[in-house]
Backbone as XML, in Angstrom:
<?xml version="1.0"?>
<chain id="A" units="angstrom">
  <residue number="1" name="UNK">
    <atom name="N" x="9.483" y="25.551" z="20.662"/>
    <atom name="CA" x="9.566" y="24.225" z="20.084"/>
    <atom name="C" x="8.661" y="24.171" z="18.842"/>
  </residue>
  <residue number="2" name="UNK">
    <atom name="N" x="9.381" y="23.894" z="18.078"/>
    <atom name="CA" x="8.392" y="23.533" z="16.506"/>
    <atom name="C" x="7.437" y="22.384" z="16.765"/>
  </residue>
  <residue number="3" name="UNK">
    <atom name="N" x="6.369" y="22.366" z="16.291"/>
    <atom name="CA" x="5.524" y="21.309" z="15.958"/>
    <atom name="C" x="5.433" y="20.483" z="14.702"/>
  </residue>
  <residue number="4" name="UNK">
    <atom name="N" x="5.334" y="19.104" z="14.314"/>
    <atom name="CA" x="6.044" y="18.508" z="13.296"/>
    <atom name="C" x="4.529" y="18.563" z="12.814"/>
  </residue>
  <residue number="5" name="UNK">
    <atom name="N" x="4.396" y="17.983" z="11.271"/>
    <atom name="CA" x="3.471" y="18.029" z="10.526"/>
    <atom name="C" x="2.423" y="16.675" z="11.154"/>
  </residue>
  <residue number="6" name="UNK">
    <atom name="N" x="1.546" y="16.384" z="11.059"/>
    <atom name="CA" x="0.868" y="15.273" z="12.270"/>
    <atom name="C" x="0.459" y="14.272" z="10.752"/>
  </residue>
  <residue number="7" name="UNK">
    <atom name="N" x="0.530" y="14.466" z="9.230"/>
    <atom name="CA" x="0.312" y="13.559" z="8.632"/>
    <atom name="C" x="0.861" y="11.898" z="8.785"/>
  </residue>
  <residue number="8" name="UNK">
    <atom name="N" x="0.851" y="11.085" z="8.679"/>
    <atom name="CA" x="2.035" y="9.851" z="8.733"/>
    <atom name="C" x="2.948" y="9.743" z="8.163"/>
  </residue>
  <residue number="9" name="UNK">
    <atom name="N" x="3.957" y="9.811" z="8.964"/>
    <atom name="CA" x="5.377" y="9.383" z="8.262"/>
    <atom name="C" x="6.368" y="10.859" z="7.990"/>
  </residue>
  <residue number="10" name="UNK">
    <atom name="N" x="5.444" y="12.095" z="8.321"/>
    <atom name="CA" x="5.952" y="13.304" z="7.895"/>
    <atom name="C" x="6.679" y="13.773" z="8.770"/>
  </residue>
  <residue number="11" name="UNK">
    <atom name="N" x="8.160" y="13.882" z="8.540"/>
    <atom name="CA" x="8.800" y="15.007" z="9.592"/>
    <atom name="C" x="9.072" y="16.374" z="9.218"/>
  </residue>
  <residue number="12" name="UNK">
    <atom name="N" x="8.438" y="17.097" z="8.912"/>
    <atom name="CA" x="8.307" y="18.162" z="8.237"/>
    <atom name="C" x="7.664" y="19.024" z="9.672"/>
  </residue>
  <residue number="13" name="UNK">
    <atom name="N" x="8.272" y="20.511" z="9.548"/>
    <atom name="CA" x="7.848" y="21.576" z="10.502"/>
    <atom name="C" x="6.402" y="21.918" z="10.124"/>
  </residue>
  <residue number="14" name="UNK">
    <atom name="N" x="5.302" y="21.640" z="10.834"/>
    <atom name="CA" x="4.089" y="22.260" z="11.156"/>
    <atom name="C" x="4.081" y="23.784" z="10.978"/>
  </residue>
  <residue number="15" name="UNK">
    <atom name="N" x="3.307" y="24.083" z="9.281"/>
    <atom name="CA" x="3.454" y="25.530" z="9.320"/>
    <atom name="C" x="2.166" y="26.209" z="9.141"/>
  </residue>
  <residue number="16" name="UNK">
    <atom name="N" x="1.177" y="25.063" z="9.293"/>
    <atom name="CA" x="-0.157" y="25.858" z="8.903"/>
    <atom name="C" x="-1.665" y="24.591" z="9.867"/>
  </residue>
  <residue number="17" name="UNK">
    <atom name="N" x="-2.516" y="25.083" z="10.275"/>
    <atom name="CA" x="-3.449" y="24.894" z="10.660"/>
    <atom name="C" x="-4.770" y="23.942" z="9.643"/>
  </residue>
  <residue number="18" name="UNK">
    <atom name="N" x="-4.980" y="22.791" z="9.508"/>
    <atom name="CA" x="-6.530" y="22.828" z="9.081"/>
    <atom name="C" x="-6.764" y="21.504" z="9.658"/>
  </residue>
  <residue number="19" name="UNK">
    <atom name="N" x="-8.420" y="22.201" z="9.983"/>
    <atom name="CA" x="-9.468" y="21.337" z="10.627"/>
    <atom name="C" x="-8.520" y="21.216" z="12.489"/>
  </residue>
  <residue number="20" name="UNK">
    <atom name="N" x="-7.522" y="21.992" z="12.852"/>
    <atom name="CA" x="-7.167" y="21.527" z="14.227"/>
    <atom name="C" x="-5.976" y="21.138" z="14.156"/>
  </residue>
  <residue number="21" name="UNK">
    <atom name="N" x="-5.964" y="20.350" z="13.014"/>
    <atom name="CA" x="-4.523" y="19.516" z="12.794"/>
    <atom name="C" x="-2.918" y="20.486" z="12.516"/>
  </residue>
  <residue number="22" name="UNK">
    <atom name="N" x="-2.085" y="20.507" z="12.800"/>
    <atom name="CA" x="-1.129" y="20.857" z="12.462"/>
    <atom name="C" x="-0.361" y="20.332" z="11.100"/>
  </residue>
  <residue number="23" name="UNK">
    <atom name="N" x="0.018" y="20.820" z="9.623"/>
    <atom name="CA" x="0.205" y="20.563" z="8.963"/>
    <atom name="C" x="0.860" y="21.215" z="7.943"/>
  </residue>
  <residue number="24" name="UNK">
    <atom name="N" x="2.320" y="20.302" z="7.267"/>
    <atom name="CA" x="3.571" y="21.113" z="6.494"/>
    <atom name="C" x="2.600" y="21.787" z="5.446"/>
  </residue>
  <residue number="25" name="UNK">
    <atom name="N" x="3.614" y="22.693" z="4.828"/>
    <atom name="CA" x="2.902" y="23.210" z="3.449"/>
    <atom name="C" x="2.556" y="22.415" z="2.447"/>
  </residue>
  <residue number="26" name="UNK">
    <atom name="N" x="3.318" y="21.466" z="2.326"/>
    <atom name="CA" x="3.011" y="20.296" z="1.085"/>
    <atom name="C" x="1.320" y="19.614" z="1.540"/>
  </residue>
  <residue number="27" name="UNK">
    <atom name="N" x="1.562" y="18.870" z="2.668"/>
    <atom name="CA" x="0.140" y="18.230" z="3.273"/>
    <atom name="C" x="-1.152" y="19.191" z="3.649"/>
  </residue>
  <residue number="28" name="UNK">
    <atom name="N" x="-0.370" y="20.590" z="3.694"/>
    <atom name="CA" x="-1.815" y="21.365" z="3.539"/>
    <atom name="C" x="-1.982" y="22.342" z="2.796"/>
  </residue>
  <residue number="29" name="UNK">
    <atom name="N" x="-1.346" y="22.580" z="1.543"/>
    <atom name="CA" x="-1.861" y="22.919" z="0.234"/>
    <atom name="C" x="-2.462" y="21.714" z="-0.273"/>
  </residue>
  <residue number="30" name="UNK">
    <atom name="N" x="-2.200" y="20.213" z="-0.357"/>
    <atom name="CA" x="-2.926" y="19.124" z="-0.903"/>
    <atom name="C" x="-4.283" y="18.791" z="-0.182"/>
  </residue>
  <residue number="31" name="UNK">
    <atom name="N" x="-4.191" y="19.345" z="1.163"/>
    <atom name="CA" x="-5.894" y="18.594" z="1.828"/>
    <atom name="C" x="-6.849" y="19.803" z="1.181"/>
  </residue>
  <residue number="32" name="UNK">
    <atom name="N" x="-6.156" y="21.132" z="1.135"/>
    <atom name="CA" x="-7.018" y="22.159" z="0.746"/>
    <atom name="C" x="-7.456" y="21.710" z="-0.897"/>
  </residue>
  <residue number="33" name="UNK">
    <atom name="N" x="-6.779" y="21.426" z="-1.965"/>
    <atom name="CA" x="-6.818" y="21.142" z="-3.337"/>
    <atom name="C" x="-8.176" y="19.901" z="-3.100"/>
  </residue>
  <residue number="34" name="UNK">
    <atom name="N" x="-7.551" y="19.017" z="-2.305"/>
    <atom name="CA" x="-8.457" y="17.693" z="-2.628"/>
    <atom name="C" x="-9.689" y="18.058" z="-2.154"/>
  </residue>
  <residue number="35" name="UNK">
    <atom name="N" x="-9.974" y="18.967" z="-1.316"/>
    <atom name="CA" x="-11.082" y="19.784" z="-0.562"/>
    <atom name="C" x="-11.729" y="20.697" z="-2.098"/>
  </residue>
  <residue number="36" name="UNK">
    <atom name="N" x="-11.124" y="21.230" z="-1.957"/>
    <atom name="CA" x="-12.119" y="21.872" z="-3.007"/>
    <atom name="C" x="-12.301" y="21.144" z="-4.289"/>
  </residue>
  <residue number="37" name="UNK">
    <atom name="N" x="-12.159" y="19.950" z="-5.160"/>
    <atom name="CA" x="-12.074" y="19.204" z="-5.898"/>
    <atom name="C" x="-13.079" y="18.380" z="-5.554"/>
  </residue>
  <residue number="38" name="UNK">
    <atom name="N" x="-12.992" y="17.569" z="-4.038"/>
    <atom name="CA" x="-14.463" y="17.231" z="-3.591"/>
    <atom name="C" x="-15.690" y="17.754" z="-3.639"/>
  </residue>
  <residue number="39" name="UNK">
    <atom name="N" x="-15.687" y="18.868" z="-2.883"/>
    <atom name="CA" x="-16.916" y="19.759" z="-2.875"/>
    <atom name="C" x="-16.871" y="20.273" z="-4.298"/>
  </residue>
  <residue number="40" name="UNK">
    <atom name="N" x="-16.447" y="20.761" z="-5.205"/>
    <atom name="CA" x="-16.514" y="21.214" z="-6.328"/>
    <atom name="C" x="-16.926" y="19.886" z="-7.365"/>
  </residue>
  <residue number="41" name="UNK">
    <atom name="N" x="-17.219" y="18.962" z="-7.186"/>
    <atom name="CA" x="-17.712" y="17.452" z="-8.233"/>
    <atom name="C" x="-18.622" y="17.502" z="-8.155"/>
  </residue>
  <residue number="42" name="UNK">
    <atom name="N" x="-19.451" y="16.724" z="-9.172"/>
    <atom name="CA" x="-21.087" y="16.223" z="-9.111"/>
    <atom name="C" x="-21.447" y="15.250" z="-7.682"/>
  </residue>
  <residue number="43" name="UNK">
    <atom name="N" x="-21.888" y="16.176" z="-7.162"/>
    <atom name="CA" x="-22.688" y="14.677" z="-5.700"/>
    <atom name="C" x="-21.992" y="13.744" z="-6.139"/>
  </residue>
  <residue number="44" name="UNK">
    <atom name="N" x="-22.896" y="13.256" z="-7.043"/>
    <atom name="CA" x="-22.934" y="11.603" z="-7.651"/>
    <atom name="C" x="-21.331" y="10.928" z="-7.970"/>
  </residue>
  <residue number="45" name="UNK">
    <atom name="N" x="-20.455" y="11.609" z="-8.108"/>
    <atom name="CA" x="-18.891" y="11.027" z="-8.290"/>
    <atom name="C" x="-18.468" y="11.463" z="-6.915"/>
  </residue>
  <residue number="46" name="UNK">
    <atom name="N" x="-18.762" y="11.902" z="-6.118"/>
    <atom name="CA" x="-17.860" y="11.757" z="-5.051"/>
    <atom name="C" x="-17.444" y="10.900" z="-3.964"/>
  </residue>
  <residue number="47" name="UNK">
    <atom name="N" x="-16.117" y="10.704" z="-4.005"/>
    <atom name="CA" x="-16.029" y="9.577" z="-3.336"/>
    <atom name="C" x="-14.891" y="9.853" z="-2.048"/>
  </residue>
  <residue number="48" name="UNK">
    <atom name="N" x="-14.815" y="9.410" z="-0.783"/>
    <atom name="CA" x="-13.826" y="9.222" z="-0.202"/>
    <atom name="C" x="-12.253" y="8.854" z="-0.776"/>
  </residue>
  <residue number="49" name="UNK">
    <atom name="N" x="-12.121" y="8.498" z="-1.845"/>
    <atom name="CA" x="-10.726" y="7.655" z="-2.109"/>
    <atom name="C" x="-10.465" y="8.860" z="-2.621"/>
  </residue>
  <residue number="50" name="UNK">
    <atom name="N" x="-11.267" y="9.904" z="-2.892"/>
    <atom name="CA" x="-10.714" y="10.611" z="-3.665"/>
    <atom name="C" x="-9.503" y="11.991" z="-2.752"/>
  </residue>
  <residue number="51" name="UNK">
    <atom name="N" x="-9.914" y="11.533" z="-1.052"/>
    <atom name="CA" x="-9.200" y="12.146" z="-0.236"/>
    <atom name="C" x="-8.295" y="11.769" z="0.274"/>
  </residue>
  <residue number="52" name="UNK">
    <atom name="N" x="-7.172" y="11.823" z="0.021"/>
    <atom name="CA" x="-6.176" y="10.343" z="1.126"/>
    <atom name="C" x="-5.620" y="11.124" z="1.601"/>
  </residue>
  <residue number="53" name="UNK">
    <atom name="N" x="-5.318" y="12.179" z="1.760"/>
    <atom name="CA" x="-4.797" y="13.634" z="2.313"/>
    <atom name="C" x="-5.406" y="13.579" z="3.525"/>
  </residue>
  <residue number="54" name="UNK">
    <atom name="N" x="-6.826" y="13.642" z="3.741"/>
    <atom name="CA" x="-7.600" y="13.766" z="4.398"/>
    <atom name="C" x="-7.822" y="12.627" z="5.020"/>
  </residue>
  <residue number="55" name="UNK">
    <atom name="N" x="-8.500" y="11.117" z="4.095"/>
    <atom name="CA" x="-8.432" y="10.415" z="5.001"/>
    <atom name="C" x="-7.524" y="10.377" z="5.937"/>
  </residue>
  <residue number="56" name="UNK">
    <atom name="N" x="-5.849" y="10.346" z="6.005"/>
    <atom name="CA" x="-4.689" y="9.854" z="7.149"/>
    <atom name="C" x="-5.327" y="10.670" z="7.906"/>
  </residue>
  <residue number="57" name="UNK">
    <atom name="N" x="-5.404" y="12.212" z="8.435"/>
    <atom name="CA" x="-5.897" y="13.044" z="9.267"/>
    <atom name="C" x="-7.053" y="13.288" z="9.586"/>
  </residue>
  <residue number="58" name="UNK">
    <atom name="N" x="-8.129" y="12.970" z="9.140"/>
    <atom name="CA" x="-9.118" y="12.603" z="9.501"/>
    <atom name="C" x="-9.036" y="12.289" z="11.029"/>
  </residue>
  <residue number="59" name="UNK">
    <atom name="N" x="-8.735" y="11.185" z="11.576"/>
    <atom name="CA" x="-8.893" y="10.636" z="12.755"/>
    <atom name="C" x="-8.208" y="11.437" z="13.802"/>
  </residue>
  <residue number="60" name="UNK">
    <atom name="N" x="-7.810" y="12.976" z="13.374"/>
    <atom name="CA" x="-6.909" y="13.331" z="14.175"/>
    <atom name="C" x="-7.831" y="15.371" z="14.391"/>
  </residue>
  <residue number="61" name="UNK">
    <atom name="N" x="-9.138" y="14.795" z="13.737"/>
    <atom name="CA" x="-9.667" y="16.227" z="13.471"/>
    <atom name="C" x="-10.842" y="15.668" z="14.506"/>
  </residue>
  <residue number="62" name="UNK">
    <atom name="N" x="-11.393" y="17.176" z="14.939"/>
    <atom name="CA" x="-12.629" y="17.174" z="15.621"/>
    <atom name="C" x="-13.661" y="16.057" z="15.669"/>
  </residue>
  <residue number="63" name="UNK">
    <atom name="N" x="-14.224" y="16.319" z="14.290"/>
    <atom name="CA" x="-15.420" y="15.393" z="13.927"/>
    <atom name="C" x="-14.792" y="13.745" z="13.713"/>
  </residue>
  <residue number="64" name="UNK">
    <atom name="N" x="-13.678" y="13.869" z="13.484"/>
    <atom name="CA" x="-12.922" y="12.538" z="13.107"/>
    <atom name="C" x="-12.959" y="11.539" z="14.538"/>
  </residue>
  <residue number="65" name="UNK">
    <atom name="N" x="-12.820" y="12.224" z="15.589"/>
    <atom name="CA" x="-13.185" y="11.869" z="17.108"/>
    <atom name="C" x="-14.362" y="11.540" z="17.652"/>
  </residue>
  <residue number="66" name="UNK">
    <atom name="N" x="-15.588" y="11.682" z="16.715"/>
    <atom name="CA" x="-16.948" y="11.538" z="17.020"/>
    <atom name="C" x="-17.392" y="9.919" z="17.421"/>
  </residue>
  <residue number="67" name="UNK">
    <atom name="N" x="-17.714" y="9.966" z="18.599"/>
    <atom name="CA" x="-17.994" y="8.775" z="18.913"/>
    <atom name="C" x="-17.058" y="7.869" z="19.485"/>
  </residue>
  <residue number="68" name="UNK">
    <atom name="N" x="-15.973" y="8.037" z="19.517"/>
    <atom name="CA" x="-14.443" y="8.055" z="20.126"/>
    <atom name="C" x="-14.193" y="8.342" z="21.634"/>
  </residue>
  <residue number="69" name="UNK">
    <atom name="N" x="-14.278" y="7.691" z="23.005"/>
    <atom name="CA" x="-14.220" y="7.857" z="24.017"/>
    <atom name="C" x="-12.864" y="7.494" z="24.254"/>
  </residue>
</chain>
């Protein structure tokens, strides 16, 4: 059985792994880009909005569960 991409709204086949999450090639070549674009900025400009890739999945990753019973 295929696994679908876990972003929102995506029915796309699950073809790659990050952070746990299952995720198409489109949604995880873009979390990887916005990932290194984050970490690659000055501290001082970085911002959350700048992840929306990440934010949707976020809540669906390890640390995203923290504090979450």
């Amino acid at each position: 059985m295929t696994q679908k991409c876990k972003y929102p709204n995506c029915h796309q086949a699950a073809t790659n792994i990050w952070a746990l999450v299952p995720l198409c090639p489109d949604h995880f070549q873009g979390v990887v880009e916005e990932t290194e674009r984050y970490y690659n900025n000055n501290l001082r400009n970085r911002t959350m909005f700048e992840r929306k890739i990440y934010n949707e999945i976020q809540p669906l990753t390890p640390w995203g569960k923290k504090g979450k019973r």
